[in-house]
N, C-alpha and C positions, 0 to 999 in steps of 0.2 A: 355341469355348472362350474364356470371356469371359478379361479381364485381371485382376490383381489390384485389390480395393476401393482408392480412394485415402483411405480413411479408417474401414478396420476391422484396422489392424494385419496383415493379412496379407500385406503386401509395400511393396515401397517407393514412397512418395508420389510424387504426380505433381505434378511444378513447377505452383506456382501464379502465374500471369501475373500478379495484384494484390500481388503479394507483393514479387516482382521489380519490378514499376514504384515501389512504395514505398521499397525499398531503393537504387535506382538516382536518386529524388528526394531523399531524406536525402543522399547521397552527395555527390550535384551541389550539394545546400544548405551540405553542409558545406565542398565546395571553394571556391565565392563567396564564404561567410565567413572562411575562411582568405586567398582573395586580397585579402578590404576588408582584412584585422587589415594585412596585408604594407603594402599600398600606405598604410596610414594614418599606419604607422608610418617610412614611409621620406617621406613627403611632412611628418609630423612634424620630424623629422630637419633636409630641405630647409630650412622655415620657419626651422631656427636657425640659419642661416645656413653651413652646414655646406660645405668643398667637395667635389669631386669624387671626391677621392682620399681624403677624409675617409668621405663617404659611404660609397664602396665599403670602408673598413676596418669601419665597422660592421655591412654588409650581409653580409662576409665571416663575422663573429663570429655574426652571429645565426645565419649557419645549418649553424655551426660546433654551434651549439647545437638544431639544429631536434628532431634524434631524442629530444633529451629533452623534449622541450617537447611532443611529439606524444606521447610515450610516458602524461607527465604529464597529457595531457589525456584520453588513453583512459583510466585510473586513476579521472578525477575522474568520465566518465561510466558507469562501473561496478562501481563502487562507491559504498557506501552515503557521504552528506554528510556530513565530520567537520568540529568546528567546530577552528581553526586553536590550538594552543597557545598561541601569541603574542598572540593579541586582547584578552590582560587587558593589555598596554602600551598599548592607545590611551586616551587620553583623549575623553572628548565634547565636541565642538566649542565655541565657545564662541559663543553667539549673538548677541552686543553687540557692537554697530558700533562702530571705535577711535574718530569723532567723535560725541559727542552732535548728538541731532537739532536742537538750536538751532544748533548752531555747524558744520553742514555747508553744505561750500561750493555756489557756484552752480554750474551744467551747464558742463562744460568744465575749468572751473578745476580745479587740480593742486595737491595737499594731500599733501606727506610727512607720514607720520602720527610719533606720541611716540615713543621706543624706552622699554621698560619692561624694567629687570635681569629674569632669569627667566622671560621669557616667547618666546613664537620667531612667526613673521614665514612664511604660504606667500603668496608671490605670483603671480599667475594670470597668464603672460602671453606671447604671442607670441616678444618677446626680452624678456634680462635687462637692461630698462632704469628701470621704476622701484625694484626692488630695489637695484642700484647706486646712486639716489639717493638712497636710505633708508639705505645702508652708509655712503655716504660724510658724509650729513648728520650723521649718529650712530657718526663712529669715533672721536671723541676720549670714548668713555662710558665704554670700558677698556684697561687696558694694552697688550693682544694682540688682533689683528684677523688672522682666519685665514682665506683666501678657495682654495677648492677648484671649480677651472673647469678647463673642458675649453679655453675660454678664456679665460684672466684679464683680466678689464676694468681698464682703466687710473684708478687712485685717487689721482690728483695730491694731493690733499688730506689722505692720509695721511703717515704721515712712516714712512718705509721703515724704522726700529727697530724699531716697535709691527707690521713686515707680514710674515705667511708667507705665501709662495703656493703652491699645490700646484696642480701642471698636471697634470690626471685625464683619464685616456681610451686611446685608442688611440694605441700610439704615445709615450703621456706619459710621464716621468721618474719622476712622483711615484705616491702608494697605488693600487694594484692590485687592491685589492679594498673591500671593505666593514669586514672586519675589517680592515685595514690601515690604512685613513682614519680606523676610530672610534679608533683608538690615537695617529693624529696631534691629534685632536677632545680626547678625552678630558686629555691632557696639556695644552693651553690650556687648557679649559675650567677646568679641577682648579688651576690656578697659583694664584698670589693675585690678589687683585681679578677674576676667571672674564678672559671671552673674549666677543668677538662675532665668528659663524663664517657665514660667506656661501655658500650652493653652488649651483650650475647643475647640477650633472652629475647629476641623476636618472636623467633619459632613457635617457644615456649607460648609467653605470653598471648599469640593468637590463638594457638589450639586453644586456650581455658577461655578466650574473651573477644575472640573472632580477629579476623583479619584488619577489618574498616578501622576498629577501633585503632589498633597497634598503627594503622598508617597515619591516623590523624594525629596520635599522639607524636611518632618520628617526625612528621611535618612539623609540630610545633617544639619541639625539640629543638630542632634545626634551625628553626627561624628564631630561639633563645638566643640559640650561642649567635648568631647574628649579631643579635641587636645588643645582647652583652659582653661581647668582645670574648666569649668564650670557646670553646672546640666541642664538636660530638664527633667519638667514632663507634660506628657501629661494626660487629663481627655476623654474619651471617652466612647460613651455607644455600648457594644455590639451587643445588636439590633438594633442601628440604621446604623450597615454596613455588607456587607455579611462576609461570613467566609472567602472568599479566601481575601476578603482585610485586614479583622483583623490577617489572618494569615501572611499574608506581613507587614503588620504595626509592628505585634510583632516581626519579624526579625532585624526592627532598634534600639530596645531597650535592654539595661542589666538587667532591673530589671521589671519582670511579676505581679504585681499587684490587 
């Protein structure tokens, strides 16, 4: 007495070995990729000079946050691609180098570039050190200099009337979230004569409250100092986020750094 057909509906199918090894490789692919996103991010982190005890408060938060982040990703792979509501907030890049091409310097040499009212500033880089010399070169442009760091770097050249500083992060005193910050933001910016507003804390700030958020807030960031004749520059390090978000972050900005 044969068994039942494994593929005329008359009883239940018989495990397919090719089937199994596909799904047990998708699996394994997906967990290498999930260990590079971890370790990228936590060696992100390292690079900014982060301690111990630092580290570990962010590593605690992220996976404080993991189950939605997983939840969120099964979501985006099962379902149909929506395009993001928010995506009319970016602007397109702007393609023109801050120096013309006659007047760029020789290989090496170190060029703060102009500050320009209403326009914002991302800079690409390991630490927040040419951004600090771009804020400070350029903080006597407006009344109010708002500088939002998980570490606040030291602006001897400011003069402590014109300076708020907000210590963001884990641990910190200051705005707690996204919507917290844009409320400290928008209040400088909106004064008289706007504001030039400094911030490191991307990184930061996504790991505890996700990425989406932190883009839609930089977009509206950007489109402040816009429309209030004021400046944003942002300090961020390349490696500590993937490409398609650095390539969304750079869409909020005039000037590529």
């Amino acid at each position: 007495m044969s068994g039942p057909s494994p593929s005329n509906g008359n009883g239940p199918r018989r495990p397919d070995p090719g089937a199994d090894d596909e799904f047990a490789r998708a699996y394994a692919d997906g967990y290498g990729e999930g260990l590079r996103e971890a370790l990228r991010e936590v060696l992100g982190h390292a690079a900014r000079g982060h301690t111990v005890q630092e580290l570990r408060m962010l590593i605690e938060s992220r996976l404080a946050r993991l189950r939605d982040d997983v939840e969120l990703k099964r979501r985006s792979l099962t379902g149909p691609p929506r395009q993001p509501s928010w995506s009319a907030l970016f602007r397109p890049p702007a393609p023109a180098p801050l120096v013309p091409a006659a007047a760029r310097p020789a290989p090496g040499e170190r060029v703060v570039p102009v500050l320009s009212p209403g326009e914002s500033y991302l800079f690409r880089e390991e630490r927040p050190l040419r951004a600090v010399a771009f804020v400070e070169a350029n903080g006597a442009a407006y009344p109010r200099l708002l500088v939002a760091s998980f570490r606040p770097p030291a602006l001897p050249g400011i003069d402590p009337g014109r300076l708020t500083v907000l210590r963001v992060g884990p641990g910190a005193t200051g705005p707690t979230s996204p919507t917290d910050l844009s409320g400290r933001l928008r209040a400088a910016m909106e004064g008289p004569g706007g504001a030039l507003v400094y911030l490191d804390v991307f990184e930061i700030m996504a790991t505890e409250h996700g990425v989406d958020p932190m883009l839609r807030f930089v977009a509206w960031a950007t489109q402040t100092a816009q429309a209030t004749g004021s400046t944003v520059v942002l300090s961020v390090d390349p490696k500590g986020v993937e490409d398609r978000t650095l390539s969304l972050l750079q869409r909020s900005f005039t000037n590529l750094l």
